[in-house]
Structures are given as C-alpha cells and as structure tokens.
C-alpha positions in Angstrom: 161.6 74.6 62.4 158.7 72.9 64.4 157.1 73.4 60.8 158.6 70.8 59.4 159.4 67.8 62.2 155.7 67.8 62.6 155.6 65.7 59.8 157.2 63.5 61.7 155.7 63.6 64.9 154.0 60.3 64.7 157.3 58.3 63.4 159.1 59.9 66.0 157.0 58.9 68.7 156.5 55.3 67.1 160.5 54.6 66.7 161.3 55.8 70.3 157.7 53.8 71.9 160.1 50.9 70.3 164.0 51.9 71.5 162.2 52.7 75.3 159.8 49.0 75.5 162.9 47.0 73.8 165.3 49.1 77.3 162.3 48.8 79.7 162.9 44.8 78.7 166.4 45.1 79.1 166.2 46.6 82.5 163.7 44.1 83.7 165.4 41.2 82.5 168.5 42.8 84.4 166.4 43.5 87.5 165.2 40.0 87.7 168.4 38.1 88.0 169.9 40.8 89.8 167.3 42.4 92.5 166.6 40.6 96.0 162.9 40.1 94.9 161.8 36.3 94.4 163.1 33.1 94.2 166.8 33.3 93.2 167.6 32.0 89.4 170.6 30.4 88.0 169.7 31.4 84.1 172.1 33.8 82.8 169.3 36.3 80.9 165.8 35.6 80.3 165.3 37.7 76.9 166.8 36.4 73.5 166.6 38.0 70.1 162.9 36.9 68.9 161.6 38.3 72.0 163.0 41.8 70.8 161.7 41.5 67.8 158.4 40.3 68.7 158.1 43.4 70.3 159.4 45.6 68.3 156.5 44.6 65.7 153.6 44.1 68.7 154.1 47.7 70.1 153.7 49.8 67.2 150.7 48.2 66.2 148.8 47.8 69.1 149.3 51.6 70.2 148.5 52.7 66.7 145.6 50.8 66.9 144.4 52.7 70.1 145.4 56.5 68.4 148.8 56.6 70.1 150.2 58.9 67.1 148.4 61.7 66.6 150.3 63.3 64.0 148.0 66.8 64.1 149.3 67.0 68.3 145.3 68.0 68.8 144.4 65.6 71.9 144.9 66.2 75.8 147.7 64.7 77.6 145.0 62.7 79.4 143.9 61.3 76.3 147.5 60.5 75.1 148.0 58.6 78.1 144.3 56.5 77.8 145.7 55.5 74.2 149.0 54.1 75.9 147.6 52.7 78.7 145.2 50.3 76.8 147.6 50.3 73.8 150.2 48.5 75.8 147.8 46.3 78.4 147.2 44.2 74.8 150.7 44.3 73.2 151.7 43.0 76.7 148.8 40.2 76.6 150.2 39.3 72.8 153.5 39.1 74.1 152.5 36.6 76.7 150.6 34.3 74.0 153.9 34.9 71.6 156.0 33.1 74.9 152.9 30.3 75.1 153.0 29.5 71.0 157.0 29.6 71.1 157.6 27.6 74.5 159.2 30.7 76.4 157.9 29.3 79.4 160.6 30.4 81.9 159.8 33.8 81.4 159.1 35.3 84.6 156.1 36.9 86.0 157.6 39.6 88.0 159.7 40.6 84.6 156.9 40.8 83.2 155.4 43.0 85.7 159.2 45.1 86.2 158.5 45.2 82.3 155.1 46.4 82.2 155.3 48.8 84.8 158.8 50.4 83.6 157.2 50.7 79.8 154.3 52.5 80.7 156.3 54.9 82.8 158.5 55.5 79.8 156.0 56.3 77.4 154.0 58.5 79.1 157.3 60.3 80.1 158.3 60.4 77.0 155.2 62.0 75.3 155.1 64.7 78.3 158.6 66.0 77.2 157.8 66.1 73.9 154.8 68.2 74.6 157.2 70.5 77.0 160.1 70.2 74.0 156.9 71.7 71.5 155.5 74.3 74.1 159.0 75.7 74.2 159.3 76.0 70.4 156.4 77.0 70.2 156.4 79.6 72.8 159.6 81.0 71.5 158.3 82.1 68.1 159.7 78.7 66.4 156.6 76.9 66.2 154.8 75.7 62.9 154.0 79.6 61.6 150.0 79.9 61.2 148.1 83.2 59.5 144.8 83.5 60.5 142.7 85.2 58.0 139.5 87.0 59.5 138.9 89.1 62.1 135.5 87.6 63.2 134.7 85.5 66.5 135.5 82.7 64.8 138.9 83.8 63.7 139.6 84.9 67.0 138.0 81.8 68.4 140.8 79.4 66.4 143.9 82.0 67.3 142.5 81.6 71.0 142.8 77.6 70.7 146.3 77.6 69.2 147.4 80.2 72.0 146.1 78.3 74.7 147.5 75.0 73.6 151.2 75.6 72.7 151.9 72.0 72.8 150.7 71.4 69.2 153.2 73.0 67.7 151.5 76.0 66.4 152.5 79.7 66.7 150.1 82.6 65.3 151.8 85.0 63.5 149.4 87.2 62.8 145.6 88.2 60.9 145.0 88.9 57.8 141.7 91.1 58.5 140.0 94.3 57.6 140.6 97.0 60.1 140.2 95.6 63.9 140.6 98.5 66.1 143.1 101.8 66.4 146.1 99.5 67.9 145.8 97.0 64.8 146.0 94.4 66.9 143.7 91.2 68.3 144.2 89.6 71.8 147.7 90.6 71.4 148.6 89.2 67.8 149.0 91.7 64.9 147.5 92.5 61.6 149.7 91.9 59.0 147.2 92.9 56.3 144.0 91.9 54.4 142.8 89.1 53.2 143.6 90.0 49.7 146.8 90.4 51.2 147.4 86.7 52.0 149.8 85.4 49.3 152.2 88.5 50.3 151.9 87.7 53.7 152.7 84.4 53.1 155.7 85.2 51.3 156.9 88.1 53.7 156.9 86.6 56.9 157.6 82.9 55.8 154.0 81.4 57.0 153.9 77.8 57.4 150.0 77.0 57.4 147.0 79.3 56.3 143.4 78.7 58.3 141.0 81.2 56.8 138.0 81.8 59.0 135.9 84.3 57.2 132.1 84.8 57.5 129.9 82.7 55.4 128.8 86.1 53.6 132.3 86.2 51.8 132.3 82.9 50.7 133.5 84.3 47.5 136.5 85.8 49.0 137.7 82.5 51.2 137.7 81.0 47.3 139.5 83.5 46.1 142.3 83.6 49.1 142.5 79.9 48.4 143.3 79.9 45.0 145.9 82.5 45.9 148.0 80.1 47.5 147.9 77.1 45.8 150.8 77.8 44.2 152.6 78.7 47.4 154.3 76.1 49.7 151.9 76.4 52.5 149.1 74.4 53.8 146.0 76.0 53.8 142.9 75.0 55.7 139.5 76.7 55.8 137.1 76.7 58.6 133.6 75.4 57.8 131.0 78.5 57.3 128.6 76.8 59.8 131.9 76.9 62.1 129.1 78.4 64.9 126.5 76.0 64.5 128.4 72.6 64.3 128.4 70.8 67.8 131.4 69.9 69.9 133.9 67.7 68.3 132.0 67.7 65.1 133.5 64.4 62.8 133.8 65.1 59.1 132.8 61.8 56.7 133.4 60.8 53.1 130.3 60.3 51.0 131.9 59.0 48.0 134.0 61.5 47.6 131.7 63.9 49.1 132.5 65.6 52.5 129.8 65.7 55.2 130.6 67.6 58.4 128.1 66.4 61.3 126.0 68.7 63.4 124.1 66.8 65.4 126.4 63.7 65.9 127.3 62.5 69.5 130.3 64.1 70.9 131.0 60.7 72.8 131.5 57.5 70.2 133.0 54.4 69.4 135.3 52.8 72.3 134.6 56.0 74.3 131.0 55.1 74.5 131.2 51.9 75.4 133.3 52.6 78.1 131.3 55.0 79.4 128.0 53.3 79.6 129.9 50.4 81.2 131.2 52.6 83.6 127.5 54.6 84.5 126.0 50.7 84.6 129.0 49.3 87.3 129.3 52.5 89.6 125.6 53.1 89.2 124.5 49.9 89.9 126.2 49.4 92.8 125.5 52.8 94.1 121.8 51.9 94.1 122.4 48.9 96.0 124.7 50.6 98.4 122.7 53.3 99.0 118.7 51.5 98.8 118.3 51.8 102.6 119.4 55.2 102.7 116.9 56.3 99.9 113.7 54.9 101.7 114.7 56.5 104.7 114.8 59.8 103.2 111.6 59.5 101.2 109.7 58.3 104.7 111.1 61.4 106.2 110.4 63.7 103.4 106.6 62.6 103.5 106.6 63.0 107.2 108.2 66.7 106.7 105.6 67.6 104.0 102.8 65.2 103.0 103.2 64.3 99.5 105.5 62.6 97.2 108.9 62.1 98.1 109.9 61.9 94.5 109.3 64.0 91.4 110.3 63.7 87.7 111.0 66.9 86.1 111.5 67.5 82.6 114.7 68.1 81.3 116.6 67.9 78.0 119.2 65.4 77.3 121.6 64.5 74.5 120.5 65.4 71.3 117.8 68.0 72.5 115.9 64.4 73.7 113.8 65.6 76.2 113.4 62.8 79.5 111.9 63.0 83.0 114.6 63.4 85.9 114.0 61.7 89.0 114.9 63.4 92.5 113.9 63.7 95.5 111.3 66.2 96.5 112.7 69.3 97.9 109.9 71.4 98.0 106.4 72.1 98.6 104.2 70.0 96.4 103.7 71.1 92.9 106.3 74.0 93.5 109.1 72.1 91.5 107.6 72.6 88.4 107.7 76.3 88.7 109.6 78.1 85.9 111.6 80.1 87.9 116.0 80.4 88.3 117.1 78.5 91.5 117.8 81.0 94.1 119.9 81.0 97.7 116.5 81.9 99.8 113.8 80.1 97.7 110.6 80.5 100.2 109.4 77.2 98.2 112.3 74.7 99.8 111.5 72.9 102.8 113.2 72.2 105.7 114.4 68.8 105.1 114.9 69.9 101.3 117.4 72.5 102.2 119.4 69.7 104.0 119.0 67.9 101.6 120.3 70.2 98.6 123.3 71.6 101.4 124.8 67.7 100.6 123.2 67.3 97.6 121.2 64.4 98.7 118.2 65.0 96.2 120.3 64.2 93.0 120.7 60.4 94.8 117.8 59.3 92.3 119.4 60.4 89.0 120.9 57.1 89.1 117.5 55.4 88.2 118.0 57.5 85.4 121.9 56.7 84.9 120.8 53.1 84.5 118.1 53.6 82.0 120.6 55.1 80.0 118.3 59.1 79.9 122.2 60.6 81.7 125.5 59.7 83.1 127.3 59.7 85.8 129.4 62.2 84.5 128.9 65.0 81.6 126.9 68.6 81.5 123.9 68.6 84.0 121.0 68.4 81.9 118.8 71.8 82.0 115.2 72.8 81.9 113.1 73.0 78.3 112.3 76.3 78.4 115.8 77.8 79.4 117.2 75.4 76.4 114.7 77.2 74.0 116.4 80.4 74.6 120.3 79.2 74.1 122.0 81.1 71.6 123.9 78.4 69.1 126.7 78.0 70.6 125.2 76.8 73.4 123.6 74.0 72.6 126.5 72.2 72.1 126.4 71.0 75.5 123.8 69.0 74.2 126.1 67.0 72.0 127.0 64.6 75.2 124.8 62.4 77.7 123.8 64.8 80.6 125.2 63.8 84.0 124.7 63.8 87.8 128.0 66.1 87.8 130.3 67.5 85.6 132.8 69.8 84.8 131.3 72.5 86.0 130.2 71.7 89.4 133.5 70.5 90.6 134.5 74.5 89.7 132.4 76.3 91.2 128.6 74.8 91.0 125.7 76.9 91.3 127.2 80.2 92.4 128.7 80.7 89.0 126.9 82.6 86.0 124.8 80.4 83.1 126.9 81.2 80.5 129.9 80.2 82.6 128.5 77.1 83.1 128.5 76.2 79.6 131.7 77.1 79.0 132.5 74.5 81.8 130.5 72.3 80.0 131.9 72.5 76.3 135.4 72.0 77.8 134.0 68.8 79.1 132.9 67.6 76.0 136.1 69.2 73.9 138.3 67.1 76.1 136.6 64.2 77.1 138.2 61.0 78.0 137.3 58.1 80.5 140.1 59.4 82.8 138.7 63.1 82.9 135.4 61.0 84.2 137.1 59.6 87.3 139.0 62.4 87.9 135.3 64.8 88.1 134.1 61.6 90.3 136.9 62.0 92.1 136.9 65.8 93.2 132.9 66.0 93.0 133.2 64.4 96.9 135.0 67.0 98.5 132.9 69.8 96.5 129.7 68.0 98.2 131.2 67.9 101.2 132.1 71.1 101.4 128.6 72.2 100.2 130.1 75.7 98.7 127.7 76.6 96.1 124.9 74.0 97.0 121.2 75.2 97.3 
C-alpha cells in the first residue's frame, strides 16, 4: 500500500532526479553532435565517465539542500517546483566549475543549455506524475489509511485538509468520535466508533496512521488513546490543544529536548523572506520611478477636485498585530477617511475624482512608499482597520502571521464584492501556500482584475 512506499518517497524521488539528469546529459550530448544547431564538431561525444558521476553526487545534494524531498508529501506543486528550479540552477553552476578545475574545456555551451533545459523539464514532470500516481491511490481507497479521532472543528478541519489534498498519500477512513448526528457520519466519512474505541479500530480496519484531534478539555483522554496504541504498529500523531490559536504554518522547535510550538512566528522565513523583500524593493522601486510623474499629476488634480490633501495615512495593522500608517491617495472628502464605517458601493463621502480613481484602483499607487519602508508587500493579505481586527475571532488573525500587501489572494478572486469572512479564507490560503512563484502569479492576474474594475469601489 501507499502506507508503506511513503517511506520512501524521498529516495524514490532522489534516485530517479539522478537516472533522469545523468539521460537529460545523454540526450544533450547526443543533440549536440547530431542537431543542425551551431558550429559543426568533429568530437565523437562530449561526456565521459567522471562527468556522470560528478553529477550523480552534485544533484542530490544541491536539491536536498533547497527541500526537493519532502518525505511528508505536505507542500504545493508550486513549491516543489521553486525547490527544483533553484536546486538545479546551482548543481548546474558546480558542474561548470567541476569542467573549469578538471580542464573539460570543450564542453559546449549549448549542451549545457540542451542539458539544463531538458533536466528541469524532467524533474518537474516527474514529481507531477508522482503526485497524479498518489492522487489515484489515494483516491481509490489505497492510500496511507488515517483514523481521525474527534468529532470537533478541528477534527473535521484536518479530515478536510487530507480530502482536499489527495496527493499526499493520505486516505480517511473514518472518526473515532462520540455521536455526530442520526446518519453517523461527517462530511461524508463514517464513524467507526469512540475514542475509547481506537485500538479496535485500529486493528479492524487495518489503520495506517492515527491523528487524534480532541478538545483541550479531554486532555486526559488524548493520553489515554495514546498509550493505547503504542503497542500497535501505527503511527500516531496528536494535534496541538491550542490547534485554534496557533498562526498559519506554525514551526515546532527543540528546546533541549523541550518542544515549543510558535504562535506568533512569521509565516514567511528564511530564503522565502529574503526573496520576498528583494522582490517588494526591485518591482517597488522601479514602480515609483516609473510611475513619479503620474502620482503628482493626480495629487494636483485631486486638490483642484477638493481642496485639501491629496494624500492620507490611515491606520492599519500589519504583521504581527504591528500597527503602521498606510499611505493613499485621498478619495474623499477631507477628514471623511477616518470614519469607522464598512466601505460601501454608494458612499456619499467619495468624490468624483476618488470614484475614478478607486474604479482602477489608482489610490493604492502610494502603498509602495510603504512597500519600500518595509510596513507591507507587494503581495500578501491587505492589511485591515484596528478596530475591525479587535473584533476577529482566533482564527482570524492568522492573516496576520504574513507582511500585508497591496494585493493578494483574495482580490484577484473576487475583491471587495465578496463577504469578510471570505476574504480571510482567501487570505490564510495565501499564507498556507505561499511561495515566491504564487507572488508573481497574484502580480500577474491582479492586472486584468484592475482592469476590469469588477468589485472596485
């Protein structure tokens, strides 16, 4: 069963990275000497023994460095591919100083590029149909089998997540719950029993993992169900009791031994984070300078539409619940922005050149004083007003838990004529799959949704 080659998910994907780069070499080498493209050449091949072998050692460590194995099938296909991409851009340069250091200076630079350019292909292929090959196992019942025990939102919550991403592998069998309802049943998966009834579940219906996901109020029961099947063969896994409160993509840490399970921590790290803040600074910085005559235009014909300001800084909360001031450009009546009232279709308070300037969304232009300071992004959940934020329920604020941006998820699906609690949703997806190629891609459809103005006002 998928149960069981999950172990080897990782190896599997390692050894055949290696057989498809040591045949994407083969081909290119072939390709060179044999295709019409450049100078003819005389040499019989181009690729000898070492070369192989150099590469069969370069590859695997350069992709594992960049999280190319991910032996718990968790991330995105998009992230997958951001691990390969990078992963084999510097197993490619090492290759080129392993030519320099052993005098293979006749290698070609359109093999190389036949080589590159065939490699990356492969992988990515490759980890696609493995994602297809799990979705079909899964889907048909012969998935890694998973009990859920509980019958709370959170239970329901971590049945939803394996359901709606059949690619890792993981099938639901069933609850183990106290009575749910008259069909004994939860978003379509059964009740097998209680959860004092684990072990025997187990047993019965030959479970491969166990994630119990009771309230914190029966902590004493979760330690009893676990002790129950230690002696079983079956991995068991227990969701944290602050499950709720913990923020998107929550990191656990060792303290000497001691697990800690951040609440507060950035959703956005490491190589991610640089990335992204190089990213805001480039696009944003250029933007301004692209864009500096159009913004004093505007604010002259704001002031000569309604004397005042042509810019106001509204207060808005960021990452982290950090509260900052929000540039834009004045869209109504002087002092009227302030207000603490919902944006509506027909606001009386909007002015003429505002409304023109919301239909193409011309007002957020000056966010990107505050994309460069670093206070939001380019990209990530549009930052929200104090007072709303004080009335989010828990599981809302972890939109919080990323940089705010000028758009996001959400307005590329539907903007502001969608519900506030769909909008977070929006947002937490964001944040749950982030990766720098999700940003471009939001960059990337957020034109046409200006353009078309549907939901702008």
């Amino acid at each position: 069963m998928v149960g069981n080659l999950a172990r080897w998910w990782g190896i599997g994907l390692l050894v055949g990275d290696v057989v498809l780069t040591c045949l994407s070499l083969f081909i290119a080498d072939w390709a060179r000497r044999d295709l019409p493209i450049g100078d003819p050449v005389e040499i019989e091949r181009f690729i000898r023994a070492p070369i192989y072998l150099a590469v069969c050692i370069l590859w695997p460590v350069a992709l594992r460095a960049f999280g190319a194995y991910d032996t718990r099938r968790t991330r995105a296909l998009a992230d997958e591919i951001g691990a390969v991409v990078p992963g084999v851009a510097v197993a490619s340069l090492a290759l080129v100083g392993f030519f320099y250091v052993f005098e293979f200076r006749f290698i070609s630079r359109l093999l190389l590029a036949y080589f590159v350019a065939l490699d990356l292909v492969l992988l990515v292929n490759v980890r696609l149909v493995a994602r297809l090959t799990m979705t079909w196992l899964a889907t048909g019942g012969h998935g890694s089998r998973v009990l859920v025990v509980g019958g709370g939102a959170t239970a329901r919550e971590v049945a939803s997540l394996m359901v709606a991403r059949p690619w890792a592998g993981l099938a639901v069998v069933g609850f183990a719950a106290d009575d749910i309802g008259p069909s004994d049943q939860m978003d379509g998966i059964a009740r097998l029993g209680r959860p004092d009834d684990a072990a025997a579940i187990v047993l019965a219906h030959a479970i491969d993992e166990v994630i119990v996901a009771l309230p914190p109020d029966r902590h004493q029961e979760t330690v009893q169900v676990a002790l129950a099947l230690l002696p079983l063969p079956v991995r068991v896994r227990i969701v944290p009791e602050r499950f709720s409160m913990i923020a998107a993509r929550a990191r656990v840490e060792n303290l000497w031994g001691v697990p800690l399970i951040g609440i507060r921590d950035p959703a956005i790290v490491g190589t991610d984070r640089v990335i992204k803040r190089a990213f805001d600074l480039a696009i944003g910085g250029i933007g301004l300078v692209i864009l500096g005559p159009a913004i004093a235009l505007i604010a002259l014909a704001i002031s000569l539409d309604d004397p005042g300001p042509a810019f106001v800084g509204l207060d808005r909360v960021g990452e982290n619940g950090r509260e900052f001031r929000m540039w834009k450009f004045r869209t109504m009546r002087v002092g009227s922005e302030r207000e603490r009232v919902l944006k509506s279709r027909d606001d009386p308070r909007v002015t003429r050149l505002g409304r023109f300037l919301r239909r193409w969304s011309l007002d957020e232009v000056p966010n990107l004083f505050n994309v460069l300071v670093g206070e939001m992004s380019l990209v990530g959940p549009r930052p929200e007003q104090p007072w709303i934020v004080e009335r989010y329920e828990p599981w809302q604020r972890k939109r919080l838990a990323a940089p705010p941006g000028m758009t996001g998820w959400w307005q590329v699906n539907g903007r502001s004529d969608r519900p506030l609690h769909e909008n977070v949703e929006y947002d937490l997806y964001y944040i749950q799959n982030y990766s720098p190629w999700l940003d471009i891609a939001i960059l990337l459809r957020t034109i046409p949704v200006v353009l078309r103005g549907r939901g702008a006002f």
